[in-house]
C-alpha positions as CSV (number, residue, x, y, z in Angstrom):
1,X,83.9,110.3,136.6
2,X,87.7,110.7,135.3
3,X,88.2,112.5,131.7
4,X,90.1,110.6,128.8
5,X,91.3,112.1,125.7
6,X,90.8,109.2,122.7
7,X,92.9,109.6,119.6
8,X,90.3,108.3,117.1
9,X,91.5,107.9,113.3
10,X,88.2,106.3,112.3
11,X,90.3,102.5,112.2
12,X,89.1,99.5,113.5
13,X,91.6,99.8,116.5
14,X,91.1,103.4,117.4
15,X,87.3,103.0,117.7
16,X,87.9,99.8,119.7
17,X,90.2,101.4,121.9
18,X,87.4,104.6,122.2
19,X,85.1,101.3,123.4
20,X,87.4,100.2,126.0
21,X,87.9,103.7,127.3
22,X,84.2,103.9,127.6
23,X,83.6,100.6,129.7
24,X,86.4,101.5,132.0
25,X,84.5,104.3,133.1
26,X,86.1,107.1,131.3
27,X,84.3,110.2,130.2
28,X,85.6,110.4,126.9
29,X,86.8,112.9,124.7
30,X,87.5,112.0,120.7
31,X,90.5,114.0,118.9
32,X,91.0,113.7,115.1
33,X,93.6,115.3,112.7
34,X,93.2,116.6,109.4
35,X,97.2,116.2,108.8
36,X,96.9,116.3,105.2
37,X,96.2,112.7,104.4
38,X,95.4,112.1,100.8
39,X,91.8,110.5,101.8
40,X,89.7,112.5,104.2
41,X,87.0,110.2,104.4
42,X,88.6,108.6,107.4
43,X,87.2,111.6,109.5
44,X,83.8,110.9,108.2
45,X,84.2,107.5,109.9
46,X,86.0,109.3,113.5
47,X,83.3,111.4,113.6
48,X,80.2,108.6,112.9
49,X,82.8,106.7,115.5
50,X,82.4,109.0,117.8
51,X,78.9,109.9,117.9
52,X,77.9,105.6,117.9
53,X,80.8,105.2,120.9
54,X,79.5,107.8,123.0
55,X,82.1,110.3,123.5
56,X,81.0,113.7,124.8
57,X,83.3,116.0,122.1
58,X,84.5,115.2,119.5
59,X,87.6,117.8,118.3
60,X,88.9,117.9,114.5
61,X,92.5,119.7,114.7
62,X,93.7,120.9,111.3
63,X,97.8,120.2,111.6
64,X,98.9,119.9,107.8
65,X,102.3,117.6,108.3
66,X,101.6,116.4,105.2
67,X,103.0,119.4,103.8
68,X,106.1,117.6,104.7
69,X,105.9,114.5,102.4
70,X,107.5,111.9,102.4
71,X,105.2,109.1,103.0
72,X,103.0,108.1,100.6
73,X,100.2,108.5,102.9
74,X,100.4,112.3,102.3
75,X,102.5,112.6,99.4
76,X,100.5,111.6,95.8
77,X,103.3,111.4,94.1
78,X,104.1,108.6,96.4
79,X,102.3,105.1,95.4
80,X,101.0,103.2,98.3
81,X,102.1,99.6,98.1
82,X,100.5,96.7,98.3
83,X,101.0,93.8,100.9
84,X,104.5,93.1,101.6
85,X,105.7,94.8,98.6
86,X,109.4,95.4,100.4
87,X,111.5,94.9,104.2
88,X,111.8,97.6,106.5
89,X,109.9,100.4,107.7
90,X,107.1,100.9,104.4
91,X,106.9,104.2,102.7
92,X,103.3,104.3,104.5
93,X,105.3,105.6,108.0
94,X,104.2,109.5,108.5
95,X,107.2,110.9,110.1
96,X,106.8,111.8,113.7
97,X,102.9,111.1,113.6
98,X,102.2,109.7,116.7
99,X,104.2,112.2,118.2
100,X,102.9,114.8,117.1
101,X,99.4,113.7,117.2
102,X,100.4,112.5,121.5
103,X,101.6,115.8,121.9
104,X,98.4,117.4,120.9
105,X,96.4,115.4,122.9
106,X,98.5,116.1,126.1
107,X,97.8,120.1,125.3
108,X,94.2,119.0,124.9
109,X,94.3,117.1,128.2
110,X,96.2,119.3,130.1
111,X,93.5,122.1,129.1
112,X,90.0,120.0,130.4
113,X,91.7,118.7,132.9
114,X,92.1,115.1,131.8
115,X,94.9,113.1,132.9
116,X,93.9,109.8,130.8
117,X,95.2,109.6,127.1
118,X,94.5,107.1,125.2
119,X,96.2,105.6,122.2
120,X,95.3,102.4,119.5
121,X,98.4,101.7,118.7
122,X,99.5,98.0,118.0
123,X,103.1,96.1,118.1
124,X,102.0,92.9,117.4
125,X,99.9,92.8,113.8
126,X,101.1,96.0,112.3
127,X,102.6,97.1,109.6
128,X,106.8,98.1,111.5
129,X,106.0,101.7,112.5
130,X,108.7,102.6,115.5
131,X,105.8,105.3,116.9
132,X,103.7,102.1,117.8
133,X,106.2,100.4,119.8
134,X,105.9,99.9,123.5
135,X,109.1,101.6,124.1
136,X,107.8,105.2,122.4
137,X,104.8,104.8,124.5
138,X,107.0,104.5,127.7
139,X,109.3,107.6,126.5
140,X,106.0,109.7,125.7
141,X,104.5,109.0,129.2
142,X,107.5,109.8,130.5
143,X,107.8,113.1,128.6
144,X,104.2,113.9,129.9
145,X,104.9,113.4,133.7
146,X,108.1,116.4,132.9
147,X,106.6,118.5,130.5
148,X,103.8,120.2,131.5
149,X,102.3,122.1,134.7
150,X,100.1,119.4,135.8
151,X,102.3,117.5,136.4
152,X,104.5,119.8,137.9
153,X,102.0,120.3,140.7
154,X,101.4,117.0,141.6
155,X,98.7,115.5,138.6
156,X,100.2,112.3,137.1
157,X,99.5,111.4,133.2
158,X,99.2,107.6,132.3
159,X,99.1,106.9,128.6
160,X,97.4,103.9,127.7
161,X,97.7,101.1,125.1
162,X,95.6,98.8,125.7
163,X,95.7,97.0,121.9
164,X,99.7,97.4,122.7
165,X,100.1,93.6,122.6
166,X,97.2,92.2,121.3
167,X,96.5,90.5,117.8
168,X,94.2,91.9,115.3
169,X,92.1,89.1,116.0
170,X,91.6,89.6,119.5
171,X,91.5,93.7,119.0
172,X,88.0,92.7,117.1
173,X,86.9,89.8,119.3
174,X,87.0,92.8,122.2
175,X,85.4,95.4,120.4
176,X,82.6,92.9,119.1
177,X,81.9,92.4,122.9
178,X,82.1,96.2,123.7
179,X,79.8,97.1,120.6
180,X,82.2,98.4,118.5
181,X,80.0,98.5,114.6
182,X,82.9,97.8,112.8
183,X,80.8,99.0,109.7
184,X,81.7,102.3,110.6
185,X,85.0,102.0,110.7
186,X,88.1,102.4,108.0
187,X,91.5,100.8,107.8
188,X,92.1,101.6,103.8
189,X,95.6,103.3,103.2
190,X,93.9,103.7,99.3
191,X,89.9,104.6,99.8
192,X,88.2,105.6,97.2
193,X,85.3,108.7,97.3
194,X,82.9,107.0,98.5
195,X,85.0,105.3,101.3
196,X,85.6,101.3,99.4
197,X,88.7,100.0,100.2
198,X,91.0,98.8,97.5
199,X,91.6,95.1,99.6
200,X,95.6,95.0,98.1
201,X,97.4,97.5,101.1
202,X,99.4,96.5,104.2
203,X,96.2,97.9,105.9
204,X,93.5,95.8,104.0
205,X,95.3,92.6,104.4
206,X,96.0,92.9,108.0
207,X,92.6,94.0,108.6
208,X,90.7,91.1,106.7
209,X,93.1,88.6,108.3
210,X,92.1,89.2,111.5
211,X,88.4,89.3,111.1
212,X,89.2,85.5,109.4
213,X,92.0,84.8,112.6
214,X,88.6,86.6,114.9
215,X,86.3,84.2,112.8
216,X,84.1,87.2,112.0
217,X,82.5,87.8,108.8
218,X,84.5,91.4,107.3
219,X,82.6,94.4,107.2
220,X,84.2,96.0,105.2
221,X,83.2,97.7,101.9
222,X,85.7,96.9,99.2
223,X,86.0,98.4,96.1
């Protein structure tokens, strides 16, 4: 049975794309970060994810980017915004997240000898982020088959995307069928403590429109 390395936020689409990892075959093991995010509580919900999906480790890397700023995801003195609240790229973005976060995983991969990397990100309901776009995901693979000593000597990386074109709708209507308890998952860019999300951010709203678009009654615990 082939190794995969999951990134696994605690989302509704990393925890779905953990599920589709796990009926392909995949032994799978779960990376989070600790980046510095302003609310933690999303690794509560990787690591509940993790344990409920199956994987067979489950790492936590502490990688403070957020020391950085500059996105209001990390920075408090940066107000998250609601829905729509202005054009271009929000002031959500974390610089160089995925990338970061990708290039991790290949380290991780590289070491257990897994040659499987799997990533939830989304171009089609998201919120403009150029780190989920299919053409970073062609440029990282790339990178992958050049950068390291497995590949090298003859082992080929593939990163997959699998929620890479898919509404949010139909991201839920195939975890639903994989068993993904979307309960345990969290999408909030403004949780509170006790993990309620405010209902008002880009996250929220694109969440709760496609469990209506997926005609599935929302989960989630709003504040």
């Amino acid at each position: 049975m082939k190794k995969a390395v999951i990134l696994l936020s605690g989302g509704l689409d990393s925890s779905t794309c953990l599920a589709m990892a796990r009926a392909q075959g995949f032994v799978c093991h779960a990376l989070s970060f600790s980046y510095g995010q302003r609310h933690a509580y999303e690794l509560t919900a990787a690591r509940r994810l993790a344990a409920d999906l199956g994987a067979v480790d489950h790492r936590v890397v502490n990688l403070d980017i957020g020391q950085f700023g500059a996105s209001a995801l990390t920075d408090t003195g940066i107000d998250v915004p609601e829905h729509d609240a202005g054009a271009g790229i929000p002031v959500t973005y974390v610089p160089a997240r995925n990338t970061v976060f990708l290039a991790n995983a290949l380290g991780f991969a590289e070491t257990i000898g897994a040659y499987d990397i799997f990533i939830g990100v989304n171009a089609v309901d998201y919120s403009g982020y150029p780190d989920c776009r299919p053409e970073f995901i062609n440029a990282f693979q790339a990178l992958a088959n050049v950068a390291t000593k497995a590949a090298v000597e003859g082992q080929q990386f593939t990163l997959h995307a699998p929620l890479l074109y898919l509404s949010k709708a139909e991201i839920i209507q195939a975890g639903i069928k994989l068993g993904v308890d979307y309960r345990l998952t969290v999408s909030c860019y403004s949780l509170n403590n006790q993990g309620a999300a405010c209902g008002r951010c880009d996250s929220c709203i694109l969440r709760s429109q496609g469990f209506a678009a997926a005609q599935v009654e929302d989960p989630t615990n709003y504040q």
